[in-house]
Residue, then its C-alpha position, 0 to 999 in steps of 0.5 A: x510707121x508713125x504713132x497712133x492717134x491715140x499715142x499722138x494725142x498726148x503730144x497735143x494736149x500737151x501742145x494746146x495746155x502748154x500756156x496753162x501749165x506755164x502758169x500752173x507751175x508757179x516758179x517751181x518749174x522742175x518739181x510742178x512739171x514733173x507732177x503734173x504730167x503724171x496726171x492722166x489727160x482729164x486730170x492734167x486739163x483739169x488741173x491747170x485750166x479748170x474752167x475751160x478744161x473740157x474745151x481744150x480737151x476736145x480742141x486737142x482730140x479735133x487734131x486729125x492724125x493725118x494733119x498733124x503727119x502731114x505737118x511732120x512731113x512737111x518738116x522733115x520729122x516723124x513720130x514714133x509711138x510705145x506700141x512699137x518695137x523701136x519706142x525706147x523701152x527705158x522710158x517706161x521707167x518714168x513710170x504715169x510721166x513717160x511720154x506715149x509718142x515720141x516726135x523726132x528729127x535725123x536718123x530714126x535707125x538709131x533709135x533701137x540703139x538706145x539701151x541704157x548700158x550703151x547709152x550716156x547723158x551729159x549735162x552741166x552749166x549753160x554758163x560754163x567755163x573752159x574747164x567744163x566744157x574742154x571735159x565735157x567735149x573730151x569725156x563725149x569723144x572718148x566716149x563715142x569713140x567706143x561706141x556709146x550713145x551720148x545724150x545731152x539737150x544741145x543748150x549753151x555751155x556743157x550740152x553743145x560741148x557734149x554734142x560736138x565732142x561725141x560728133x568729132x570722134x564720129x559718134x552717135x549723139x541724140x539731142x532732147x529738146x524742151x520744144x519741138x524736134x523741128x527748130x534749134x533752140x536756143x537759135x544761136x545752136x542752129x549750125x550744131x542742131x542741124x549737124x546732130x540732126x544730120x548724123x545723129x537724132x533729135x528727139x521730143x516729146x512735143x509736136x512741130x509748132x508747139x510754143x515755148x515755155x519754161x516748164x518744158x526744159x525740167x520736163x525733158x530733163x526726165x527724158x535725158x535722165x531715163x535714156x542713159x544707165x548713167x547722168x553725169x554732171x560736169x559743171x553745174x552751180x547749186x542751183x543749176x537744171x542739170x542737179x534737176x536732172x541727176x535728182x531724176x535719174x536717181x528717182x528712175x534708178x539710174x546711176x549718177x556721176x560728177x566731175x570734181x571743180x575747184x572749191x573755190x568755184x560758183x561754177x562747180x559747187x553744185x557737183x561737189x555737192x553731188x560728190x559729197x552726197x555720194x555721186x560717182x567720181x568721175x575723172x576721165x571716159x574710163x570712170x564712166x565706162x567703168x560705172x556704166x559696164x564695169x571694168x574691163x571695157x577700155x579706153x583708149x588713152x590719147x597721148x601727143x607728141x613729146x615735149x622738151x624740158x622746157x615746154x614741160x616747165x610751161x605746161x606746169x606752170x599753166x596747170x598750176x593756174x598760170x593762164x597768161x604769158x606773164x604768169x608762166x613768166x612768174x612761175x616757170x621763172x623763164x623769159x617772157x620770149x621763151x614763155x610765148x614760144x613754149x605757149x604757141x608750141x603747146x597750143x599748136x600740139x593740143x596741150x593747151x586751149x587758148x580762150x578768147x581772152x587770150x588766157x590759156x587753158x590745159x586740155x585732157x590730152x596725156x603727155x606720153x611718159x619717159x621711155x622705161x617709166x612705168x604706170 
């Protein structure tokens, strides 16, 4: 099965305006695209190329169905269109926006599985720190480990952590990307693309060969933010595409969650403002899945191996904000020898991340508590 040419023709008509919709957005890409791909075809080309809209409809319309699935096939994509039982039924919540067709890449199978009380979507900086991406990665693996779908839009930073946490624990995880299903884009997450696409979905609402424009990334974003019951923002600063995404999901009734940052940080004021106006707190996997489903669906929670005294002042200390050798020194009161040592001992169990600056970092996982400790 493929989409009909009259479901296909939305795509390319896309395709062929992209150019004019660049320029009609006018920096104000998240608000305009979303606007003006509520507009019915005629209206959409009238819009953005008054002068030549006639012309560019029919280029778009010439496209012969069998063309453009002979151009699917030959990279290894297919097309899916709402007249079939497979379409995501959430989508139809983006109400005159919601794509006709959907172009894909990976395994088609998975697509019945993206109902929304099954279905996750994690965002957050392109540009974010260890924090963020150590929770982002962390949040998708428990995740997927209990069986949720997790969607993100395999960008730098949050996204790519997001992908690669929900592949470890062997996860499904679909990617959403702004341009066609057939390249990785950004390049340099070309390995984690194919990887996704291997195991997991990359989906699209634009064909194969479809050039690149700014205003398709706040497009997809709708997309992510219809696909999952929930949105939730790890790291974003105030002005990040990933606020653009929770303001959607709430514009299609979806819930909203954010993970708390430091006050202090560029990197995380824009969750703290999504908490502050009332997204929920999202602390751990059990936050989300208690959001999503309500409580009674458990996590399991990791723990690693004890850790002696000593190591545990250490551990202290690094999450108290030291992140180098000298700094636990300082705090912990220790040796600098001791200090390297009980660093190696707790990177080597998982406890700790070290960047590549050399400066360490806490991870989610839990220290087993005290025998006879309760909760």
């Amino acid at each position: 099965m493929s989409a009909c040419a009259d479901c296909m023709a939305r795509g390319l008509q896309l395709s062929a305006l992209a150019g004019h919709i660049d320029r009609a957005v006018e920096g104000r890409a998240g608000e305009r695209a979303r606007d003006l791909l509520a507009l019915g075809d005629e209206e959409l080309a009238r819009a953005v190329c008054p002068r030549d809209s006639r012309a560019v409809l029919r280029a778009a319309r010439s496209q012969r169905r069998d063309e453009v699935q002979d151009a699917l096939e030959r990279a290894g994509c297919w097309s899916v269109c709402a007249h079939e039982a497979t379409f995501p039924a959430e989508l139809a919540a983006l109400g005159p926006s919601r794509p006709r067709a959907l172009f894909g890449a990976g395994r088609r199978s998975l697509l019945p599985g993206l109902g929304a009380n099954r279905t996750v979507t994690i965002v957050g900086s392109r540009r974010a720190g260890a924090y963020g991406r150590e929770v982002a990665r962390e949040l998708a693996r428990l995740l997927a480990g209990t069986g949720i779908v997790v969607v993100s839009g395999l960008a730098l930073g949050v996204d790519s952590a997001a992908h690669e946490g929900a592949l470890a624990a062997g996860g499904e995880t679909v990617a959403v990307l702004g341009t066609g299903p057939e390249r990785s884009y950004p390049r340099s997450r070309r390995r984690l693309y194919e990887t996704v696409r291997a195991s997991g979905l990359v989906l699209s609402e634009l064909p194969p060969a479809t050039p690149t424009f700014r205003w398709m990334f706040p497009a997809r974003n709708r997309l992510m933010a219809a696909l999952a019951g929930i949105t939730v923002v790890v790291e974003a600063a105030e002005r990040s595409g990933s606020l653009i995404t929770a303001e959607m999901a709430i514009d299609v009734g979806r819930q909203v969650g954010a993970v708390p940052g430091p006050v202090t940080s560029w990197r995380s004021s824009g969750t703290n403002k999504l908490l502050a106006d009332g997204a929920a707190v999202i602390r751990d996997a059990q936050d989300v899945l208690d959001a999503l489903l309500g409580p009674g669906v458990k996590v399991a929670a990791e723990h690693g191996p004890p850790i002696e005294p000593g190591a545990r002042a250490v551990l202290d200390a690094v999450e108290a904000g030291a992140a180098t050798g000298d700094a636990v020194v300082a705090r912990a009161g220790i040796e600098l020898g001791a200090a390297l040592s009980a660093l190696g001992r707790l990177e080597r169990a998982g406890y700790l991340q070290g960047d590549v600056t050399g400066r360490m970092h806490r991870t989610a996982l839990r220290v087993p508590r005290p025998r006879g400790s309760r909760r």
